[in-house]
DSSP file (Angstrom, degrees, kcal/mol; ACC not computed):
  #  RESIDUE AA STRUCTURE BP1 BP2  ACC     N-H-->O    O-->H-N    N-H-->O    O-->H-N    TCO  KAPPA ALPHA  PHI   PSI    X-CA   Y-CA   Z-CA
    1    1 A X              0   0    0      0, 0.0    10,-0.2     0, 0.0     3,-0.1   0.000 360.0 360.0 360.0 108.8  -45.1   31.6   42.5
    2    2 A X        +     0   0    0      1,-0.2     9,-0.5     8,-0.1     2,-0.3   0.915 360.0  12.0 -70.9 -83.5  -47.3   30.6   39.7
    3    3 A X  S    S-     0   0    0      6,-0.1    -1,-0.2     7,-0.1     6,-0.2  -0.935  70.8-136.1-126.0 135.0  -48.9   34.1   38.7
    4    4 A X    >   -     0   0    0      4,-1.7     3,-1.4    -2,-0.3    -2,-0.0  -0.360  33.3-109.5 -78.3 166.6  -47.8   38.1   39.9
    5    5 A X  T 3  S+     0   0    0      1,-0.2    -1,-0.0    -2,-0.1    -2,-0.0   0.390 118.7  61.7 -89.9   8.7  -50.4   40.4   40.9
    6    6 A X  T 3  S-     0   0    0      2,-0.3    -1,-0.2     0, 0.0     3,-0.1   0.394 119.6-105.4-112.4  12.3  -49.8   42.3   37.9
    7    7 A X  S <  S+     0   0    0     -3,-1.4     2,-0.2     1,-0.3    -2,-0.1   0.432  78.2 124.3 103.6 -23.6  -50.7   39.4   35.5
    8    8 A X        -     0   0    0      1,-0.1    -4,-1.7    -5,-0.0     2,-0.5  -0.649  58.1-133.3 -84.5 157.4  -47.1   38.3   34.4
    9    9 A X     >  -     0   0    0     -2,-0.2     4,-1.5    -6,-0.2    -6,-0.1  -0.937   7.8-156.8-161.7 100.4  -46.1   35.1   34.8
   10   10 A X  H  > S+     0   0    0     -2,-0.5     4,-2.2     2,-0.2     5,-0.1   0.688  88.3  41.0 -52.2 -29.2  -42.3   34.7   36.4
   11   11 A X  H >> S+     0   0    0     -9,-0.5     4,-1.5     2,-0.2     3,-1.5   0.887 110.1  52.4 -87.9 -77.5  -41.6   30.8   34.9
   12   12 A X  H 3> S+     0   0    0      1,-0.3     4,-0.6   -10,-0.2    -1,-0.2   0.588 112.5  45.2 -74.4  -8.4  -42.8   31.1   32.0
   13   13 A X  H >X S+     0   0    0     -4,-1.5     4,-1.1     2,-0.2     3,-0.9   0.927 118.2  49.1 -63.4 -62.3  -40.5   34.5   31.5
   14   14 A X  H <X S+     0   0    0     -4,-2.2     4,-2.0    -3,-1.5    -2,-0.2   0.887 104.7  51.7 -60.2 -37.8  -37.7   32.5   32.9
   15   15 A X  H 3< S+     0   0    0     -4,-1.5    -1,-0.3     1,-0.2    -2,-0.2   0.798 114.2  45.5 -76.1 -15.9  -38.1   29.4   30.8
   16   16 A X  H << S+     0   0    0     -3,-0.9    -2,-0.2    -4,-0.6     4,-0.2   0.326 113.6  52.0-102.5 -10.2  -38.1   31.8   27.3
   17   17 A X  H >X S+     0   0    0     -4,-1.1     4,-3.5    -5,-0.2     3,-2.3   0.876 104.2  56.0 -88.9 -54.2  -34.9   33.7   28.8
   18   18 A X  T 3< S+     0   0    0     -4,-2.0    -2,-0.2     1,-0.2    -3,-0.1   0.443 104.4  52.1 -32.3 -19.9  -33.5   30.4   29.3
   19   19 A X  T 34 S+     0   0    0     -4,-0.1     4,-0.4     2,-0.1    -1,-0.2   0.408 111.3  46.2 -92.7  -4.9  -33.9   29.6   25.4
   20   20 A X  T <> S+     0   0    0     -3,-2.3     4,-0.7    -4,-0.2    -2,-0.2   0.575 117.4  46.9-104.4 -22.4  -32.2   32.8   24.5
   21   21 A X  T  < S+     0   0    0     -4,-3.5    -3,-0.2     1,-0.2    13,-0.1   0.546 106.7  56.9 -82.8   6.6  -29.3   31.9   27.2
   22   22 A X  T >4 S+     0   0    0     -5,-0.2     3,-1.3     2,-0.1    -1,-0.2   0.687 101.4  52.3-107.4 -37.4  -29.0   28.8   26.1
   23   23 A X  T 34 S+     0   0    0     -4,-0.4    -2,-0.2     1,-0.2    -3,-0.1   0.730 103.5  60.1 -26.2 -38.7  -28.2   29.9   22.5
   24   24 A X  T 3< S+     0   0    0     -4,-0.7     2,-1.3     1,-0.1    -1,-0.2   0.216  81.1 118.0-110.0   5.4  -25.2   32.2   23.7
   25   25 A X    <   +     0   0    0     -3,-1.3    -1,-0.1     1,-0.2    -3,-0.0  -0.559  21.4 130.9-110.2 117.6  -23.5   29.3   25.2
   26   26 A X        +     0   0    0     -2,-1.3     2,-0.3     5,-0.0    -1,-0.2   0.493  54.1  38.4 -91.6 -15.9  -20.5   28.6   23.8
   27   27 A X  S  > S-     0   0    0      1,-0.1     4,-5.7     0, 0.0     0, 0.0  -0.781  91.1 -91.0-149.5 173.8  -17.4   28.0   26.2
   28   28 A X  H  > S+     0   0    0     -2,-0.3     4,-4.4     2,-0.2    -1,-0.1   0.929 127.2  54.2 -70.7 -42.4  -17.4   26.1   29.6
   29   29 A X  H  > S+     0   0    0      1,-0.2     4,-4.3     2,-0.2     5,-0.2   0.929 103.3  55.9 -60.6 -44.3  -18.1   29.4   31.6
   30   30 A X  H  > S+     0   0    0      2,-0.2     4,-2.8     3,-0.2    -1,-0.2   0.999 111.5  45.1 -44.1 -69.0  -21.1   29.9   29.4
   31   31 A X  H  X S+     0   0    0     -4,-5.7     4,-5.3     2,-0.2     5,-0.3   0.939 115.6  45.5 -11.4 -75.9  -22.2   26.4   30.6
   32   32 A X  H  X S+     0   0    0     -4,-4.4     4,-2.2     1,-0.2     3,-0.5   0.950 112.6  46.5 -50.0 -68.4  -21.4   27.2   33.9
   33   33 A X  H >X S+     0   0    0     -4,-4.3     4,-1.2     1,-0.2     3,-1.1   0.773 114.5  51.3 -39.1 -62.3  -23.1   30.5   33.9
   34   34 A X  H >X S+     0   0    0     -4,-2.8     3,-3.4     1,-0.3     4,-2.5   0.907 110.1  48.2 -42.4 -66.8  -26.1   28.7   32.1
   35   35 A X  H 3X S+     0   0    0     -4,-5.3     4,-2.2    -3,-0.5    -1,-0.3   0.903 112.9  55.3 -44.2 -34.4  -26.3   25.6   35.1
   36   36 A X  H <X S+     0   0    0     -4,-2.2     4,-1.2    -3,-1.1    -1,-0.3   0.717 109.8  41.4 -68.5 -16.8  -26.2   28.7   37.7
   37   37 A X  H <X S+     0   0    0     -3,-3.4     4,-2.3    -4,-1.2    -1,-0.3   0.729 109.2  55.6-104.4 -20.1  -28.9   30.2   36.3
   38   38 A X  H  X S+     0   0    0     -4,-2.5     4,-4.7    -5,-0.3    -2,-0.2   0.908 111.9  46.5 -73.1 -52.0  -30.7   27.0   35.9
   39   39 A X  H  < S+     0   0    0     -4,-2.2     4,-0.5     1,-0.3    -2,-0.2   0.736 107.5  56.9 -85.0 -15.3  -30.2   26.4   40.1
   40   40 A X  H >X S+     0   0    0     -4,-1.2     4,-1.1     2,-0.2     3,-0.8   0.876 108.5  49.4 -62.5 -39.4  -31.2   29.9   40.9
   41   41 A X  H 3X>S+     0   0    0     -4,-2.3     5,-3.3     1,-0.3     6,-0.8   0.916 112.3  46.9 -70.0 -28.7  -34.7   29.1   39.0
   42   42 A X  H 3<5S+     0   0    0     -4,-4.7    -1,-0.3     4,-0.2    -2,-0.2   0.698 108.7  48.8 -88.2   4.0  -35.2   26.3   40.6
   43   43 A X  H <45S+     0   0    0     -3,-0.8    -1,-0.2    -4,-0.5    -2,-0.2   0.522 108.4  57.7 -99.7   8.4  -34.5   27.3   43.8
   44   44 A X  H  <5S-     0   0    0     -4,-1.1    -2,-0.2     3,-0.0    -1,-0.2   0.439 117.1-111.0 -73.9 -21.4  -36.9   30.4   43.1
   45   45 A X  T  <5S+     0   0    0     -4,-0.5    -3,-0.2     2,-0.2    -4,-0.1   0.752  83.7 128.2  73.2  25.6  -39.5   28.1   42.4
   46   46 A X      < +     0   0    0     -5,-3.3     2,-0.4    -6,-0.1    -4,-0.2   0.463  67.2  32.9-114.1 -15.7  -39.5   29.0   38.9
   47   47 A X  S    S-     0   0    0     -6,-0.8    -2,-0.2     1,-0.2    -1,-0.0  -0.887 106.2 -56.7-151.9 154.3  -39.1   25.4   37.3
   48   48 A X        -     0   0    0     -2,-0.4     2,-0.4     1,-0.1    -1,-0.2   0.099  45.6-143.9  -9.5 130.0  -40.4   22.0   38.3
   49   49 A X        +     0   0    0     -4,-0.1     2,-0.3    -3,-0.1    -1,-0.1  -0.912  39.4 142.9 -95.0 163.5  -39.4   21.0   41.5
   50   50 A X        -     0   0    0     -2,-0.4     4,-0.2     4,-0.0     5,-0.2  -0.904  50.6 -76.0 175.8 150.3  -38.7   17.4   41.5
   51   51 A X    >   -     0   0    0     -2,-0.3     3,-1.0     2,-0.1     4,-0.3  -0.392  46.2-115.1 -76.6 121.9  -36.2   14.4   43.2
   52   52 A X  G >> S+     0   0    0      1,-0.3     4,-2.0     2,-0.2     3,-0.9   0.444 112.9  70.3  -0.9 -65.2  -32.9   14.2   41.6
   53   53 A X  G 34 S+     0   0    0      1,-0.2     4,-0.4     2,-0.2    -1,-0.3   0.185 101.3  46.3 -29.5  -3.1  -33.8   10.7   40.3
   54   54 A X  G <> S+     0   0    0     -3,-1.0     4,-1.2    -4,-0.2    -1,-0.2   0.739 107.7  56.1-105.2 -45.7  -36.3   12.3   37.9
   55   55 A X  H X> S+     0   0    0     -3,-0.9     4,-6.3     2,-0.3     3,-1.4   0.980 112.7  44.9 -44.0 -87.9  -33.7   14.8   36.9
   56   56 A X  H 3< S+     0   0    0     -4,-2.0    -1,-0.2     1,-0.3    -3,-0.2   0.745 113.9  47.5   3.5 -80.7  -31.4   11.7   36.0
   57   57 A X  H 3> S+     0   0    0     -4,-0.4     4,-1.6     2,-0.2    -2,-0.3   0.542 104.1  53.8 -71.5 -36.4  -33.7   10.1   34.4
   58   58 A X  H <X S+     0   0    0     -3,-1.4     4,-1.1    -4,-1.2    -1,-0.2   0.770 109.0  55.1 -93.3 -51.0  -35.1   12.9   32.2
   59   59 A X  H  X S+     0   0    0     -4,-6.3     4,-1.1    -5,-0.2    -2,-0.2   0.760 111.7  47.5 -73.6   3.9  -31.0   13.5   30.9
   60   60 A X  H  4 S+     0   0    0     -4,-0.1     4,-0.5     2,-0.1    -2,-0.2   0.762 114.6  42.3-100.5 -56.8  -30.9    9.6   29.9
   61   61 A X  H >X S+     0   0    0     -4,-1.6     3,-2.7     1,-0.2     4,-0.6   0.757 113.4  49.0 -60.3 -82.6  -34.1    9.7   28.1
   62   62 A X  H 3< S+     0   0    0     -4,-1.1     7,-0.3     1,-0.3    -1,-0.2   0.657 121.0  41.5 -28.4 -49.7  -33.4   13.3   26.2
   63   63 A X  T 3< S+     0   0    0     -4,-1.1    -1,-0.3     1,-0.2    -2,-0.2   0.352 111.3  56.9 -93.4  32.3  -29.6   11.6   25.1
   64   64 A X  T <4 S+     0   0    0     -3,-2.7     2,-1.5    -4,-0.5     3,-0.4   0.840 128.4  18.3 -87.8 -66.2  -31.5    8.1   24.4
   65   65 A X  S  X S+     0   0    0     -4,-0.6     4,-3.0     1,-0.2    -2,-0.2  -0.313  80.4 132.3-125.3  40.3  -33.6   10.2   21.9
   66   66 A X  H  > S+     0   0    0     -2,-1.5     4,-2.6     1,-0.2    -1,-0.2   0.941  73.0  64.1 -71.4 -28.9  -31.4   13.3   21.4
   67   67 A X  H >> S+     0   0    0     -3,-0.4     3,-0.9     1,-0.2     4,-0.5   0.929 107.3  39.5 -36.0 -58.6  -32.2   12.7   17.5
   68   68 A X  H 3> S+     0   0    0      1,-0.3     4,-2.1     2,-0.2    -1,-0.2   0.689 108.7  63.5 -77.9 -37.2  -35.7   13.3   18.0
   69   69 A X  H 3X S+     0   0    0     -4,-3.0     4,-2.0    -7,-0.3    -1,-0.3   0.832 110.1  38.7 -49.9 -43.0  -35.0   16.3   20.5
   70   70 A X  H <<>S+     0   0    0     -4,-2.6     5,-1.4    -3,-0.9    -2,-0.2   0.669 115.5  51.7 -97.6   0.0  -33.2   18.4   17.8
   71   71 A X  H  <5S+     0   0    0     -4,-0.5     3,-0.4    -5,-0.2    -1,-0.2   0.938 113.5  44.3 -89.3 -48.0  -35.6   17.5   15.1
   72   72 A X  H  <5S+     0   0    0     -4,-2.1    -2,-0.2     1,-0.2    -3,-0.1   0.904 119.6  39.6 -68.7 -40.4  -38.6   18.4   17.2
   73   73 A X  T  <5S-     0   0    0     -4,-2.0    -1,-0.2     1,-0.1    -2,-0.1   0.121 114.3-108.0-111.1  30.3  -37.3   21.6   18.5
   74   74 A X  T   5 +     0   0    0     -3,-0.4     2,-0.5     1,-0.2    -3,-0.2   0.851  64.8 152.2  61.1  43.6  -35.7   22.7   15.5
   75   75 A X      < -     0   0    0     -5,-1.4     2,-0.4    -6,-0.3    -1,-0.2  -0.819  45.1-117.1-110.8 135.6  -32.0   22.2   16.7
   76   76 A X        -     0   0    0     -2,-0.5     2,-0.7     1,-0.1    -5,-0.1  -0.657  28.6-118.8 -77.9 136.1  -29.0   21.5   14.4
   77   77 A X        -     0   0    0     -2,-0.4    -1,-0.1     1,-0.1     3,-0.1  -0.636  37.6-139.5 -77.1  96.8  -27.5   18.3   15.0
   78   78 A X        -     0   0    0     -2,-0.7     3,-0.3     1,-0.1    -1,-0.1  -0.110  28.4 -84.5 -39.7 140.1  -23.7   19.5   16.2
   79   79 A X  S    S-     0   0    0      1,-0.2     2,-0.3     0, 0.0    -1,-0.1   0.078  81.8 -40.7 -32.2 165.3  -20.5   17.6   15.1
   80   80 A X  S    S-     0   0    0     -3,-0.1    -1,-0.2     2,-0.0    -2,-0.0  -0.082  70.8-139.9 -42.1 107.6  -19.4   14.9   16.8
   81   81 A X        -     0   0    0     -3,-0.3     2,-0.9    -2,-0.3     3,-0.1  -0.366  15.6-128.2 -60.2 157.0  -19.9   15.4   21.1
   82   82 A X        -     0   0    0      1,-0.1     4,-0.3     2,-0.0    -1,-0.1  -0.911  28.6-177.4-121.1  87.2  -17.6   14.4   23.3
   83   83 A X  S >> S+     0   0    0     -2,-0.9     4,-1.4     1,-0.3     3,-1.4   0.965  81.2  62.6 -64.5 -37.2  -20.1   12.3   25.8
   84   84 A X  H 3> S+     0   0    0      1,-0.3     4,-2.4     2,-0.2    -1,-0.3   0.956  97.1  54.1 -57.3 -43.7  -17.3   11.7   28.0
   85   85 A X  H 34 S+     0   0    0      2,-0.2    -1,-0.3     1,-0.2    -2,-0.2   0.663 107.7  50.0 -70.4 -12.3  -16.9   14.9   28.6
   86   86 A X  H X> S+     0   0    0     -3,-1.4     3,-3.7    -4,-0.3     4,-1.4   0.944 107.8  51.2  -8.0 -97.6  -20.3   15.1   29.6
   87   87 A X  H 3X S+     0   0    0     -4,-1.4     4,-1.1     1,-0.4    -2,-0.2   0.718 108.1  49.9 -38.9 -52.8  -20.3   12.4   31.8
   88   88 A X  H 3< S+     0   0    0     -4,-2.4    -1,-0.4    -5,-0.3    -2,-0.2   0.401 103.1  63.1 -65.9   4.4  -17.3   13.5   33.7
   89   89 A X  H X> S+     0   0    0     -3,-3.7     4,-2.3    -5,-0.2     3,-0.8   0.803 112.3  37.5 -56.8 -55.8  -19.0   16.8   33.9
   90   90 A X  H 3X S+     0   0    0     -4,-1.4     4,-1.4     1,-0.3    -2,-0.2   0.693 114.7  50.4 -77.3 -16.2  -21.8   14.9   36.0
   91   91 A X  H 3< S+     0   0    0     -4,-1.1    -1,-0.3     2,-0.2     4,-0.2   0.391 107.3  50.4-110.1  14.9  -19.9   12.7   37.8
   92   92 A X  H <> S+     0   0    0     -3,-0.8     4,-2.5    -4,-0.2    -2,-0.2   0.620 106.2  59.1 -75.1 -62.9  -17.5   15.4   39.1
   93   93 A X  H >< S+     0   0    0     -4,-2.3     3,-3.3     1,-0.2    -2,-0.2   0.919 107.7  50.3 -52.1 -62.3  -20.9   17.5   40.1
   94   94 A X  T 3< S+     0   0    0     -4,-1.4    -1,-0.2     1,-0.2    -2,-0.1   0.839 112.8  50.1 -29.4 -53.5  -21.5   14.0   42.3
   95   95 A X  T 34 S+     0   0    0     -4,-0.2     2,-1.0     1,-0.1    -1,-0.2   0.755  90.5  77.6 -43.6 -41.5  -18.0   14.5   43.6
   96   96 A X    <<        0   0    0     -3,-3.3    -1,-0.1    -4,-2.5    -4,-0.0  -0.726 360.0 360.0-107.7 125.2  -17.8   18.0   44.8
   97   97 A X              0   0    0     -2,-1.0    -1,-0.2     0, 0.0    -2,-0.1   0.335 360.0 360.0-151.1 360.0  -19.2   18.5   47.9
């Protein structure tokens, strides 16, 4: 759903709630909560849809070029990350089924 009959327009409300939930996350539950809310919009139809393989592909290019990501969009550059922990965050989602 694109456009409501009253003029409002449900993604683009959901992608600017998603930049103030995405601030507030702080702990692994935050995360989680954040990813849950992420897979309810897309399965609302509220964001892209599009084949896993894009998905993928979109989080390698963003941490190829994460520099360029926090510069454009006005994000401070955190302390050191812990990509592994990342990465066994994604390859655990692979896992559990």
């Amino acid at each position: 759903m694109i456009n409501s009959d009253d003029g409002v327009n449900p993604a683009r409300n959901f992608r600017t709630s998603l930049k103030v939930d995405l601030e507030n996350v702080k702990t692994s539950d935050d995360f989680a909560d954040y990813v849950e809310k992420l897979r309810h919009g897309y399965e609302g139809g509220l964001l892209e849809e599009q084949p896993l393989e894009e998905y993928l592909s979109g989080i390698s290019g963003v941490s190829y070029a994460i520099d360029g990501l926090a510069k454009n969009y006005g994000y401070d550059m955190p302390g050191p990350t812990d990509w592994k922990w990342v990465a066994r965050i994604l390859t655990a989602a692979f896992g559990h089924s």
